[in-house]
N, C-alpha and C positions, 0 to 999 in steps of 0.2 A: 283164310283158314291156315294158321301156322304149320307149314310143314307139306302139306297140299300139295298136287302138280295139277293144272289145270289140263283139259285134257280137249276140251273142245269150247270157242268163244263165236256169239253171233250176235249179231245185233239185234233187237225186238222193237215193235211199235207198245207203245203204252194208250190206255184211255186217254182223252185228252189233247193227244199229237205229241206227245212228249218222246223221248228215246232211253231204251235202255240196254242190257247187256244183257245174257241169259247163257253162263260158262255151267258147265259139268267139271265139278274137279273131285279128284280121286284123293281121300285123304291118307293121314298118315297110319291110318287102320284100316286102311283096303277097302272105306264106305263112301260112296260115291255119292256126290251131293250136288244138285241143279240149284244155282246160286244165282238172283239177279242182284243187278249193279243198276243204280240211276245212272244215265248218262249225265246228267248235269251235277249232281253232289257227290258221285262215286259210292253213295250208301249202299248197303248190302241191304236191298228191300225184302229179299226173300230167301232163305237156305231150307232147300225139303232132300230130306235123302231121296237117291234117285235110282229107283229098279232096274235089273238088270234086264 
């Protein structure tokens, strides 16, 4: 997310045994969004705004 500051990063297990990422980043409009990362392609599998 252009401009984003990541605010907290963990690691997660995925179906399958695979690994991924699962950060909360705060964007450039104060809306907080729970963002996973594949661990293996670095794709952004999932972006949901995340309540406060």
């Amino acid at each position: 997310m252009p401009g984003g500051k990541v605010e907290s990063l963990h690691p997660v297990s995925v179906t399958g045994g695979g690994r991924a990422w699962q950060a909360v980043v705060l964007g450039p409009d104060g809306v907080r969004h729970a963002v996973t990362v594949d661990g293996a392609t670095l794709a952004i599998t999932s972006n949901t705004v995340a309540g406060d």
